[in-house]
Every structure is written in C-alpha cells, then in structure tokens.
N, C-alpha and C positions, 0 to 999 in steps of 0.2 A: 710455579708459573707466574711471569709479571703479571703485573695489577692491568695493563694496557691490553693486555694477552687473552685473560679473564674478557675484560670489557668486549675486546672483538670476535671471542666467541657467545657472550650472549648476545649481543646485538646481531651473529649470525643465524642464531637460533632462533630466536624472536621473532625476525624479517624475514629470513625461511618459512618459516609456519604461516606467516601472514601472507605471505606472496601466496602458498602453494592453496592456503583457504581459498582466496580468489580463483586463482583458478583451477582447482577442480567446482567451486560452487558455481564460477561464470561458465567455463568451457565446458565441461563436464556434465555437471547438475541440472544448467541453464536456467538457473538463480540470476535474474537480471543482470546479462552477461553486458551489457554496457557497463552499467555502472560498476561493475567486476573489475571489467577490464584496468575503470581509470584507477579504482584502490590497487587494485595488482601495481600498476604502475605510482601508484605514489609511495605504497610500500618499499618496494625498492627504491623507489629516490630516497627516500627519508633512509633506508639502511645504511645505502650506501656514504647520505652525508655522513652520518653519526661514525663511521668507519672511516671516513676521511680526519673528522674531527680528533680520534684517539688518536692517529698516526701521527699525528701534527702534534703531538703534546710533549714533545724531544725539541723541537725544531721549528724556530717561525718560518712555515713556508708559506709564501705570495699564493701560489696556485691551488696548495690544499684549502687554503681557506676559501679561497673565493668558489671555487669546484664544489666546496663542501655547503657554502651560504645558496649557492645557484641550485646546486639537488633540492637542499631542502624547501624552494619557492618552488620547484616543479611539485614536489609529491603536497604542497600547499592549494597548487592550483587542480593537482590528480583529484585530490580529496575533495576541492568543492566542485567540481566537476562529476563526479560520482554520483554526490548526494543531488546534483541537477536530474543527473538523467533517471537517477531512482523514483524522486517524487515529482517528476514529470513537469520540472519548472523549465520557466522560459532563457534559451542561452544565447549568447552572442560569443559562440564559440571562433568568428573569425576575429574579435576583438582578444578576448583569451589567447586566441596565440600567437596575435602581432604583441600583445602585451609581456607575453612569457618572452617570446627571439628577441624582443626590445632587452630584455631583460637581461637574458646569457650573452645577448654581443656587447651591452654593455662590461658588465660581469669579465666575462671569459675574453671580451676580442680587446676590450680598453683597457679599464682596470688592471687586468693581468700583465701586460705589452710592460705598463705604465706603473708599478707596482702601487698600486694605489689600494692598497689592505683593508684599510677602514672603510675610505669611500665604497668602495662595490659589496662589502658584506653588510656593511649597515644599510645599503640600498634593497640587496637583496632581502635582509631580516625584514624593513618597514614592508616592503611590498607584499613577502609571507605574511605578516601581522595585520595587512590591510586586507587580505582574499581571505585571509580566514574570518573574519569580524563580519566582513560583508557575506561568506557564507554561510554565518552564526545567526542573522537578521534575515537573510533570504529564507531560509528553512526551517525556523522555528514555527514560525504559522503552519507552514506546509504537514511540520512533523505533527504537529498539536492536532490540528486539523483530522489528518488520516488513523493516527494511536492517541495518545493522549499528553498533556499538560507537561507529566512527567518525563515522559522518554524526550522532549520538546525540551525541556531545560536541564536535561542531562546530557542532549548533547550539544546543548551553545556551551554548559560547563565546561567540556572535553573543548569547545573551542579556545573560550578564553584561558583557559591553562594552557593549550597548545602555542597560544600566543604567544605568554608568559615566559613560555619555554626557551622559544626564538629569541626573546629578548634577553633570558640566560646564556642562550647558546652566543649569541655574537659576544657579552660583555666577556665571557669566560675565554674566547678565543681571542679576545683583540687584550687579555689582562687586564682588563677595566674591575677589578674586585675591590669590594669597600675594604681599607687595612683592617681593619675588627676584625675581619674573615681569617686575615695570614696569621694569627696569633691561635686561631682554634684551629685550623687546616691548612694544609698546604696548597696548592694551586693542580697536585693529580689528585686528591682527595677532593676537589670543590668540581673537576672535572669528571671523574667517577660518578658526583650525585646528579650533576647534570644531565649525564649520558644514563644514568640510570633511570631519572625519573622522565628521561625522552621517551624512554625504550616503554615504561611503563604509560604511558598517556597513548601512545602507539598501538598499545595492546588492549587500551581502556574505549579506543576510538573505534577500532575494530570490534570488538565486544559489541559495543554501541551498532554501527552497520550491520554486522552478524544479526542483534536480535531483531531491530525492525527487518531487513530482510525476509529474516524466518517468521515476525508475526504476519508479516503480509501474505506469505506463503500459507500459513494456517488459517488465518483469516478467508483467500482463498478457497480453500479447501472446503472448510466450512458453508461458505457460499455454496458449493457444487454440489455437497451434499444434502443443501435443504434448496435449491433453485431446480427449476427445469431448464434442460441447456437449450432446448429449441424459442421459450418463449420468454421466459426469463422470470417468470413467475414461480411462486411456491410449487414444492413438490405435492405428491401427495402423505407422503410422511410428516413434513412441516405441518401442512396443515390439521392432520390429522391429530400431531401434538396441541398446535392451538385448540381446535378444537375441545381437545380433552382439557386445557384449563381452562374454555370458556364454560366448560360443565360443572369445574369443581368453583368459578366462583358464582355461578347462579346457585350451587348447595349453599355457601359461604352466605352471599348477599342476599340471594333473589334478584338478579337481573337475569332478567331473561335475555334469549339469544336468537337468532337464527340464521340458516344453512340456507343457499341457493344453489341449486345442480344447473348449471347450464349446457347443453348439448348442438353443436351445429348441427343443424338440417340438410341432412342429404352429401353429407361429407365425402360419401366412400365415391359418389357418381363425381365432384370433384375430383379426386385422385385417380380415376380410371378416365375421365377425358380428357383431365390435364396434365397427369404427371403429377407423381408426391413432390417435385419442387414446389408446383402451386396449392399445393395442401398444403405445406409447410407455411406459405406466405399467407395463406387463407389464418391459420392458427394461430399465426405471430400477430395478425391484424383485430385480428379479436380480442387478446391477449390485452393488447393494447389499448382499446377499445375499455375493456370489462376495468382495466387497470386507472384508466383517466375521470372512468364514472363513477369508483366508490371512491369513499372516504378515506381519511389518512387513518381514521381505526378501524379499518374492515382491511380481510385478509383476501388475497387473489389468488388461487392457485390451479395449474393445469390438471387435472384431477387421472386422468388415464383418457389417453387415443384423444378424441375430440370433443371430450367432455370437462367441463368445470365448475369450480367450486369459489362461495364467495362465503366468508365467514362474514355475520354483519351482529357485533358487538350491541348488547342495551337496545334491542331493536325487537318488538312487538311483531304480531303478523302483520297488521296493516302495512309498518313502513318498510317491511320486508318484502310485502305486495309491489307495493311502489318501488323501492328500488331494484327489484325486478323486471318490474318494465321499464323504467328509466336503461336499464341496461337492453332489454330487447329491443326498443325503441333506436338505442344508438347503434346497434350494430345492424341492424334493420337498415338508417340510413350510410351505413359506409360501405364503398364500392371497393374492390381490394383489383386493379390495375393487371393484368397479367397480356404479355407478347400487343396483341392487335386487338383483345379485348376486355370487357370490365365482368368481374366476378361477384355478383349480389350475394350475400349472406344474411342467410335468418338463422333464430338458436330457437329453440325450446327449453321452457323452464319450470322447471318446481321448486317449490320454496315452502319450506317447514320451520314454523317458531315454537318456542317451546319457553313456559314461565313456571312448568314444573319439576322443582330439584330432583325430585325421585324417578323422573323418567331419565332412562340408560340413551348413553348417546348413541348405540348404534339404533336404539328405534329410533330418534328423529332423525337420520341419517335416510333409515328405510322409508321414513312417509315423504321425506324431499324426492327418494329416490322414486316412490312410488304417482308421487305426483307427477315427477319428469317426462314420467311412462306413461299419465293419460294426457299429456300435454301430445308428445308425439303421437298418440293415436285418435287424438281431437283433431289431429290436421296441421298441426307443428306451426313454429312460428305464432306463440301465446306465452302465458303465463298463468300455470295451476296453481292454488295454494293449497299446500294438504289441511285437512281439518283438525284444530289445534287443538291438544290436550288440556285441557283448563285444569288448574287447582282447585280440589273442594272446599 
C-alpha cells in the first residue's frame, strides 16, 4: 500500500471514531449535546483537511490547498466554540460567523478565482492560530476554576501545539522547509510526520474534551447522590456521614459538637389546603432560610419529609441554643408568597451537644430527637435543648 494510502486510512480511522464519540455522546447520551455538536463538526473539518492535504502531495493544486487551509479554520472555530458552550462562556456567535464567511469567501470565492496559493492559506493558518490562542486564554480560568490547575494547562498545551501544527501544516504545503530537513527526509517523509503528529493532537484534544466532559458528569452524579433534589441541601446519608467524623474527631481531639432537628409546624395542614406545590415552596424557603443563617462550617441538610438537620461543628450547648433560635427566629420572620396569599412558617426545634468522646452518636442523635418531640408538644414554634452529657 502507498505511504499516502496508509496516511488516508488512518486519518479515516482516527476522524471516524472522533466524529462518531460526539455523537453518540451528544445525540444519543446527551453529554452536553451543544458543545458535541461543534466538536462533531470540527472533527470532520479537521479530517477532511488533513485528507485534502495528502491528496495534494503529487500535485500543487490551487484549490486542494486553499479547501484544505479553510476546513481546517472551521474545525479551529468548531473547537473554540464547543469549549464556549461547555463551560458556559460568554459568545458573540454572530461575530464568529461573519468572521468564519469573511473567511471562506475570501479563501474559496478570491483567492481560489485568483490563484493566489500562499495569500489565502497563510490567511487561513494566521486566523486558525489566532481562534485557537484566544480560546487557549478564554478557557483556562474557566477550566481551572471548575476541575483544576492541571487539566487547565493541559489543555492551553493541546492548544499551543495545535497552533504549532497549523504553522507546520501551511509551511509543508506551500514547500517552505529549512534545506537541513531535505538531506535527512524527503518532503513525503516530512509530510507523513506532519499529518501524523496532526492526527495525534486530534486525538490528544479529544481525550482532553472527553475527560472534562466525563468529570463533570461524575462530579454531577456525585452531587445527586449526597444533595436533596427538592431543596438542594445535604441528604440525609451526607449528613449522617459528616456526622460520623464529627464523632470520630471529638474521640481524636475533644471538640465537641452538636445536632439541631428542625421540624415545620403543621406542615401536612399546608399540603392539604394548598397543594404539595406549596409545600414544596414552603420547604425550598426554609431550606433557604436554615442555609443563609449558619455558618460556612456547619452542615444543612433535609433530614426526611419536613424535617431537618444542622450539624454545628466546635460548638458547645449554649451556642447551639443560640443558633437555634437564631434559625427559628428567621424563618418565624419569612412570609413564603403563594397564588393571592402569604404562607407564615414556624419550625420547632431540639438541639443536643455533646463534649463526650465515649457517648455513640446515635444517642445524641435520640436526645436532639427527643427534645424536638417536647418542643412540639410545648406548643411548637420554640426551642428545646436536651440535657447534656457532661464528662467526669
């Protein structure tokens, strides 16, 4: 098989699998089918330049170049276009694609008319080498920000190679090669590493896309599995894990802890005169509520039905008292809005601290729970404290 023959089957292999990832991941999977779409689409452009490029390696043709410089500024602009709509940056997509038609009529309707070789593919390379740098700079933050540092400059890397590349691929197609080169290789041999190490960056870009993708996805997941979906707060699994190492570092240290059960009052006569939508809104505003009044190291979670739970970290009974009522206090004052009229909410609450390592978490779990219990039969809307365990 020629060496050209070889090249346009693995650049068909390569672009196939990458096309077809996009879309079963976009269409199919519905793996952030925007940003799918544009890599689907820049995959193929980029295939088909590099396909255009080997053809051309017999023969200077006007049009395979220019055809093959213009694909490769589209799957230039696919690619930062993708990575816009993935990490949810801001676009000026109608400038994007008077800038792409400015591009290909240049390219395709002048240039090509005009045989002007050089001028339109070194227009095209600058322009690829300009949209990728600028979306090497646009999405680093973005990427750093949401995964981390690494994945962030592994792919501006994948950018400025990709540049690099462009700048190979035009000098190789217009002959521009340093003589040192013609004495170790020939010009299908310099064209071979070219189209190889394209095909290979291609592969390394996607790689890149693929795993943020998929850690978002996981990341996700993760989310759902320790969040409640209605209020957006910890599960009761999540918190039930914190819990358990705020026990094992009170054995470790001695810092004490405590647990707050909070319960809305009279919840169920809510949802039988208004409709579980307004129960829902009633729970989400509490949520809310419970969520703005603690601390950035105390834990919020929906605990089961209308009931919840606040971990409060290094915290004694007294300021467990207090931020008890600091919390009944504020949902006491908020009005929760529903059709033609306003929805008053009280909670009732117990609260059990604990500064002894040997007591098991579910008893201070049962005297929170148990205080909760004389709280609503004192006449609801208060705050009990159980009687604390002291160390001897």
């Amino acid at each position: 098989m020629a060496s050209h023959h070889q090249l346009i089957a693995f650049i068909l292999l390569t672009h196939t699998l990458t096309t077809l990832t996009w879309l079963i991941g976009g269409g199919v999977m519905g793996l952030s089918r925007r940003a799918a779409r544009h890599w689907m689409g820049a995959s193929l452009a980029n295939g088909m330049a590099l396909l255009l490029l080997v053809q051309n390696q017999h023969d200077a043709n006007v049009g395979r170049n220019l055809l093959s410089a213009t694909l490769a500024a589209w799957g230039a602009f696919g690619f930062r276009r993708g990575l816009q709509a993935f990490l949810r940056l801001p676009t000026r997509d109608a400038l994007q694609a008077a800038s792409l038609g400015m591009l290909t009529l240049f390219t395709l309707g002048l240039c090509w008319p005009m045989a002007w070789d050089t001028a339109g593919s070194l227009t095209a390379v600058a322009i690829s080498a300009a949209v990728l740098l600028i979306s090497a700079h646009q999405t680093h933050p973005a990427l750093s920000a949401e995964f981390d540092a690494s994945t962030a400059w592994v792919s501006t890397t994948v950018h400025v190679l990709a540049v690099l590349m462009f700048v190979a691929i035009a000098l190789v197609s217009q002959g521009w090669t340093p003589d040192a080169w013609h004495a170790v290789m020939n010009p299908d041999v310099m064209r071979f590493w070219v189209v190889f190490t394209s095909v290979g960056l291609s592969i390394a870009g996607s790689f890149v896309l693929g795993y943020v993708v998929v850690m978002r996805l996981v990341r996700r997941l993760e989310y759902l599995s320790q969040h409640d979906a209605l209020t957006g707060l910890l599960n009761r699994r999540a918190i039930e894990t914190l819990m358990d190492k705020e026990a094992q570092h009170l054995h470790r240290f001695g810092d004490p802890f405590a647990l707050v059960l909070i319960d809305v009052d009279h919840f169920k006569r809510v949802n039988d005169r208004l409709g579980h939508a307004a129960g829902d809104l009633v729970l989400s505003a509490v949520a809310s509520v419970l969520q703005s009044q603690a601390r950035e190291v105390d834990h919020v979670a929906r605990f089961g039905g209308e009931e919840f739970c606040v971990l409060l970290p290094r915290t004694d009974g007294e300021g467990a008292r207090l931020a008890a009522e600091r919390f009944r206090e504020a949902v006491l004052a908020t009005v929760v809005p529903w059709s033609d009229e306003s929805v008053s909410v009280t909670v009732s609450v117990g609260v059990a601290a604990t500064n002894d390592p040997n007591e098991a978490l579910h008893h201070v779990l049962r005297r929170a729970d148990e205080a909760l219990y004389r709280a609503k039969a004192q006449g609801r809307n208060r705050v009990v404290t159980a009687q604390r365990r002291l160390v001897a």
